[in-house]
mmCIF file of the C-alpha atoms, coordinates in Angstrom:
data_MODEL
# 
_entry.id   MODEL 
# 
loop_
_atom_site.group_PDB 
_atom_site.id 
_atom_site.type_symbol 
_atom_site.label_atom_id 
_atom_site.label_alt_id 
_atom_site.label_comp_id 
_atom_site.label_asym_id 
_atom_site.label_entity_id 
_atom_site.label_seq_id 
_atom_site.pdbx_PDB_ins_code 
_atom_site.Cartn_x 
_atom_site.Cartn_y 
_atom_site.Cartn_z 
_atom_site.occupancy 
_atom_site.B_iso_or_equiv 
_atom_site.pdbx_formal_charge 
_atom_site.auth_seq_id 
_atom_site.auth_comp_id 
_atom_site.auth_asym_id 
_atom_site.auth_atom_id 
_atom_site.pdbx_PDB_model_num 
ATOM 1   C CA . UNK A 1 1   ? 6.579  7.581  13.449 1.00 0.00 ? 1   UNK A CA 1 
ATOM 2   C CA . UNK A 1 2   ? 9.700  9.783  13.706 1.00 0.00 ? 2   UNK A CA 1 
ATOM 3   C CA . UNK A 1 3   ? 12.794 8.017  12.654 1.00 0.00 ? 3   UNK A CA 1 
ATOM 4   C CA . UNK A 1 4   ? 16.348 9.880  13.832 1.00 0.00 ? 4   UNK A CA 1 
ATOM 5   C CA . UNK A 1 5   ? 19.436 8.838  11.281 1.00 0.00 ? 5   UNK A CA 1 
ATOM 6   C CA . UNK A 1 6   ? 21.852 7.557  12.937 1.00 0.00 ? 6   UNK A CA 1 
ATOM 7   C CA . UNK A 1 7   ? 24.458 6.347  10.912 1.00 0.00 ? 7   UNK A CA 1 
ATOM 8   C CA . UNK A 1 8   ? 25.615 6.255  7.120  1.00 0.00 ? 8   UNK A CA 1 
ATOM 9   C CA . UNK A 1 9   ? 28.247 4.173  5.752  1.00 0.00 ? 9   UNK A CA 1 
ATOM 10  C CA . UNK A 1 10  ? 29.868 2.137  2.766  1.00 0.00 ? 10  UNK A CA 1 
ATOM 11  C CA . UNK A 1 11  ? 30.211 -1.688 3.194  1.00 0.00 ? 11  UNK A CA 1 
ATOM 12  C CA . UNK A 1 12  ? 30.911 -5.095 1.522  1.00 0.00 ? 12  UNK A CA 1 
ATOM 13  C CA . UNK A 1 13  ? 28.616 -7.784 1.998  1.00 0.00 ? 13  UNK A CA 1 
ATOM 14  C CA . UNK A 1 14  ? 31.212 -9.332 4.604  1.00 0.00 ? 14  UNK A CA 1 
ATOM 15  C CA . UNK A 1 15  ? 29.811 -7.023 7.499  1.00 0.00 ? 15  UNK A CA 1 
ATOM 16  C CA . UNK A 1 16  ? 26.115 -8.258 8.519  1.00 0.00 ? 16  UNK A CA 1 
ATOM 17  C CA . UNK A 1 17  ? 24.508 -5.136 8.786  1.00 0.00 ? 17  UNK A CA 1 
ATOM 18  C CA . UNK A 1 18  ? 20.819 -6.396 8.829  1.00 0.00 ? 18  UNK A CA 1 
ATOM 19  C CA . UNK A 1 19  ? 21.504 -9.175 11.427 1.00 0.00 ? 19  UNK A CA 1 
ATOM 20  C CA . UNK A 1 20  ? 17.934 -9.346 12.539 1.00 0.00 ? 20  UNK A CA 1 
ATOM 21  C CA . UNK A 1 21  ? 17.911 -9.684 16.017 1.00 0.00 ? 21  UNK A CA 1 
ATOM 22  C CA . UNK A 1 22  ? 21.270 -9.551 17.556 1.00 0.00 ? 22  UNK A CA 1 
ATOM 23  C CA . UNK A 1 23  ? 21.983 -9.173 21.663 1.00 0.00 ? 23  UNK A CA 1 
ATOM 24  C CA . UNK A 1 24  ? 24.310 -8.814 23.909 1.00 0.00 ? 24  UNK A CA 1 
ATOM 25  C CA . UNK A 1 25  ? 28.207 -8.663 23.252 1.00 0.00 ? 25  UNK A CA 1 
ATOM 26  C CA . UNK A 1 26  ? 27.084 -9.697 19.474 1.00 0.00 ? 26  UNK A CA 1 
ATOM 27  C CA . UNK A 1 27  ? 24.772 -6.255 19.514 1.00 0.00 ? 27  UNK A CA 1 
ATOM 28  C CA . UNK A 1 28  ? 27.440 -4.440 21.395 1.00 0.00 ? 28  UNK A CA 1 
ATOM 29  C CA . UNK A 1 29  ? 30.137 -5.286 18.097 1.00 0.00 ? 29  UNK A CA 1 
ATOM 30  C CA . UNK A 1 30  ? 27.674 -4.437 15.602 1.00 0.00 ? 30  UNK A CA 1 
ATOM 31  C CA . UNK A 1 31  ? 27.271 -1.207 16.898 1.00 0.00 ? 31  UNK A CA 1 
ATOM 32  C CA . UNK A 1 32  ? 30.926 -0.543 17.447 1.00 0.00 ? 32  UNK A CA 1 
ATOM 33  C CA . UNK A 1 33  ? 31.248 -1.850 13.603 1.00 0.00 ? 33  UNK A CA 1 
ATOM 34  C CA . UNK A 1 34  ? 28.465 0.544  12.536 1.00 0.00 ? 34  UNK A CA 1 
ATOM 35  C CA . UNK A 1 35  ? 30.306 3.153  14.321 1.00 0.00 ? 35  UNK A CA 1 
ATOM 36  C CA . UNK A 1 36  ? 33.817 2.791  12.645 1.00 0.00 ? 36  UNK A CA 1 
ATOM 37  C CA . UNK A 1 37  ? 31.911 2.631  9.436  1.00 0.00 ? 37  UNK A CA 1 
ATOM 38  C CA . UNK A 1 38  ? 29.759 6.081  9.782  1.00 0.00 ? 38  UNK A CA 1 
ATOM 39  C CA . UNK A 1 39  ? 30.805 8.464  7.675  1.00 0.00 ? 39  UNK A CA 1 
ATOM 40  C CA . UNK A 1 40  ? 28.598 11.453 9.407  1.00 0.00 ? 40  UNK A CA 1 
ATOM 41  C CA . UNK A 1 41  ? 28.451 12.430 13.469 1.00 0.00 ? 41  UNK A CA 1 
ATOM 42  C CA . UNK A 1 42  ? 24.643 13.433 14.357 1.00 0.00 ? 42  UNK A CA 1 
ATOM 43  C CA . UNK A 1 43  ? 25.453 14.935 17.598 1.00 0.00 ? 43  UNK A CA 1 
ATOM 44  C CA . UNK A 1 44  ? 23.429 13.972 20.295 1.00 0.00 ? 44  UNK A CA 1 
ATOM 45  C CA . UNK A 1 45  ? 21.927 10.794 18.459 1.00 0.00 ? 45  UNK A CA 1 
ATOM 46  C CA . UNK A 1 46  ? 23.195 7.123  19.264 1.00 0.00 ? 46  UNK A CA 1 
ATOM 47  C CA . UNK A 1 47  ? 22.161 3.713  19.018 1.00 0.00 ? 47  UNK A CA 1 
ATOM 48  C CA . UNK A 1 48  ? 20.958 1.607  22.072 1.00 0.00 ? 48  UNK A CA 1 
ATOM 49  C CA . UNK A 1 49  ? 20.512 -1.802 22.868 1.00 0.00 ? 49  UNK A CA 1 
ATOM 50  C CA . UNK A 1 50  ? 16.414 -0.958 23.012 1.00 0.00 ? 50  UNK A CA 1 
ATOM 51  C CA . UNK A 1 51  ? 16.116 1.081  20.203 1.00 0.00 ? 51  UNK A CA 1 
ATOM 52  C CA . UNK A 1 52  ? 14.064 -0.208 17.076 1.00 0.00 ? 52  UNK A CA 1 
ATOM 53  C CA . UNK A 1 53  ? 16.329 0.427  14.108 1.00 0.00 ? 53  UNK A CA 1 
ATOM 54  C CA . UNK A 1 54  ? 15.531 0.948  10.616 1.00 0.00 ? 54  UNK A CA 1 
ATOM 55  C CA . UNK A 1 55  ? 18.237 -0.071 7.776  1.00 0.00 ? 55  UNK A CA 1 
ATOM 56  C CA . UNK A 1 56  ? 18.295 1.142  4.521  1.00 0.00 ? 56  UNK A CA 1 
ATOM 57  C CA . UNK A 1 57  ? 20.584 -0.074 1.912  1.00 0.00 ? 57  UNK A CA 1 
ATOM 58  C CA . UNK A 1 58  ? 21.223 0.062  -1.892 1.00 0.00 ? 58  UNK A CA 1 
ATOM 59  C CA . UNK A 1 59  ? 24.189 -1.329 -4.267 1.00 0.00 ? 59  UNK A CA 1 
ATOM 60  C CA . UNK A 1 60  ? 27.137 1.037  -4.200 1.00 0.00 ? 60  UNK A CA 1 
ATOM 61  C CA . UNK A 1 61  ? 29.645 1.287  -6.889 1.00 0.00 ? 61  UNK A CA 1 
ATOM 62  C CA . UNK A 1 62  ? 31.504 4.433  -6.194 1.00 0.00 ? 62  UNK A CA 1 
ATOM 63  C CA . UNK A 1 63  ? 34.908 2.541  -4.572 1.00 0.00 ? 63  UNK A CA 1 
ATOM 64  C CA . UNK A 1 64  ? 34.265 -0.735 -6.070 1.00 0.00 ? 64  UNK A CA 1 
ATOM 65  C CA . UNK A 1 65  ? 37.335 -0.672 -8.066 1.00 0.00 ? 65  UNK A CA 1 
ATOM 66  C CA . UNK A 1 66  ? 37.049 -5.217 -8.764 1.00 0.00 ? 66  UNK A CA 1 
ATOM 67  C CA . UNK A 1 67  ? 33.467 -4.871 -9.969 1.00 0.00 ? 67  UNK A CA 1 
ATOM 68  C CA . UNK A 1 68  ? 32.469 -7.029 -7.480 1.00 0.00 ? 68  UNK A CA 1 
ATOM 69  C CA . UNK A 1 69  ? 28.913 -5.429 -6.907 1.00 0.00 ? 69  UNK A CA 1 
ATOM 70  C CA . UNK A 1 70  ? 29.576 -6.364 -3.171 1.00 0.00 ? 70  UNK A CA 1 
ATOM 71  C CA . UNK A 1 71  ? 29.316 -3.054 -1.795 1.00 0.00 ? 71  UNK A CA 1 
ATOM 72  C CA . UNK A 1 72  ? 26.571 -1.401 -0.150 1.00 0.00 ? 72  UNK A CA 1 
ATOM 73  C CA . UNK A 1 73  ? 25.885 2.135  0.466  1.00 0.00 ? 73  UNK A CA 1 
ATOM 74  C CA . UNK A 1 74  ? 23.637 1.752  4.104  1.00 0.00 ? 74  UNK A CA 1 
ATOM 75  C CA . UNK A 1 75  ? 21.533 4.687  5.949  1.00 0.00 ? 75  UNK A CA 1 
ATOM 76  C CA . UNK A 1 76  ? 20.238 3.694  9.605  1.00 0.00 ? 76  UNK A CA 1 
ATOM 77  C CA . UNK A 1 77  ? 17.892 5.562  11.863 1.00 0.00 ? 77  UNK A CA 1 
ATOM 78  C CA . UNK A 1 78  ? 16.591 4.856  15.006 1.00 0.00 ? 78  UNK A CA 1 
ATOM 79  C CA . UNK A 1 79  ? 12.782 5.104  15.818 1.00 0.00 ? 79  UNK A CA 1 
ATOM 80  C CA . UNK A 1 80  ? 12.139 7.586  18.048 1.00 0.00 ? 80  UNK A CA 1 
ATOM 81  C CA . UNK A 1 81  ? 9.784  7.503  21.620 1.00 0.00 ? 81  UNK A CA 1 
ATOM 82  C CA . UNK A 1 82  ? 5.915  8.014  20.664 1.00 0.00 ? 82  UNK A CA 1 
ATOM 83  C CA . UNK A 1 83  ? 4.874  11.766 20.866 1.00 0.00 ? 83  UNK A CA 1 
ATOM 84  C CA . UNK A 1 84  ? 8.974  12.795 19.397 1.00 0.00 ? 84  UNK A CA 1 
ATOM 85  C CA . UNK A 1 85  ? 8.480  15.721 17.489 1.00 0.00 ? 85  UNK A CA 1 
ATOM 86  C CA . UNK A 1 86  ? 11.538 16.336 14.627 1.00 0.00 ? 86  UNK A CA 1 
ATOM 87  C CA . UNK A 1 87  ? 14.345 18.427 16.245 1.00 0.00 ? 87  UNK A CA 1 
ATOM 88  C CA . UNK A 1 88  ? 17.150 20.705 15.343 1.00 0.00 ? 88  UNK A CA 1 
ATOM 89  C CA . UNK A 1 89  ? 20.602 18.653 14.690 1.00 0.00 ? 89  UNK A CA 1 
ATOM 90  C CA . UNK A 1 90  ? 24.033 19.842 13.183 1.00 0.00 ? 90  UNK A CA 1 
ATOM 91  C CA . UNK A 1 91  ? 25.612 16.867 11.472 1.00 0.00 ? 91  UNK A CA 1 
ATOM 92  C CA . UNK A 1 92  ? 29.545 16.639 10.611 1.00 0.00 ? 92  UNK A CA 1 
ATOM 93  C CA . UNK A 1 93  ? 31.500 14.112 8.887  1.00 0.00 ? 93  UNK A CA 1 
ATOM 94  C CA . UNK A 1 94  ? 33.774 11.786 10.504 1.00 0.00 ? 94  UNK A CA 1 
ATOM 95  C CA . UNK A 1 95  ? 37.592 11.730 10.286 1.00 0.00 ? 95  UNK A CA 1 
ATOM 96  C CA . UNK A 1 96  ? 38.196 8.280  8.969  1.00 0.00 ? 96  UNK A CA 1 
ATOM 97  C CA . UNK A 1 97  ? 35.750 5.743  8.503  1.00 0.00 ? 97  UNK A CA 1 
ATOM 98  C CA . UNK A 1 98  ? 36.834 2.326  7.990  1.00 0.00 ? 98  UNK A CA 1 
ATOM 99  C CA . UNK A 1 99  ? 35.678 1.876  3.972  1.00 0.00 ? 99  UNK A CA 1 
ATOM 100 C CA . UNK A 1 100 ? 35.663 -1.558 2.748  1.00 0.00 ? 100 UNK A CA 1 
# 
């Protein structure tokens, strides 16, 4: 299985981001919410309401200033179509991401 990253991102626990099965306008928000979140652009990959994603996430102290331990530091990929063989990509990061 190939897996293309899609998104990475710093988040409080207040932001679902391993809903397990959401649809429709509820899928359509979470990836809009994912996408003010992402801290890096990989050109030419995006999310879609088929794709099998994978989420990743760890603790994440860096900008918790309250000591809260509510923050998450969260990698997602997308699985890619059987037979996908690992392409070239240029990554950048993002102006402003929304940070918790």
């Amino acid at each position: 299985m190939i897996f293309g990253i899609t998104a990475c991102f710093i988040t409080d626990i207040e932001f679902d981001y391993i809903a397990p099965n959401p649809t429709g306008e509820e899928l359509t928000n979470f990836f809009e919410q994912v996408a003010k979140k992402n801290w890096l652009a990989f050109d030419g990959v995006a999310f879609g309401e088929e794709d099998t994603v994978l989420t990743l996430s760890t603790c994440c102290w860096k900008y918790d200033m309250e000591n809260t331990g509510d923050q998450r530091l969260v990698v997602m990929a997308k699985l890619l179509p059987e037979g996908a063989v690992a392409q070239d990509f240029s990554v950048h990061l993002t102006a402003d991401p929304e940070m918790p």
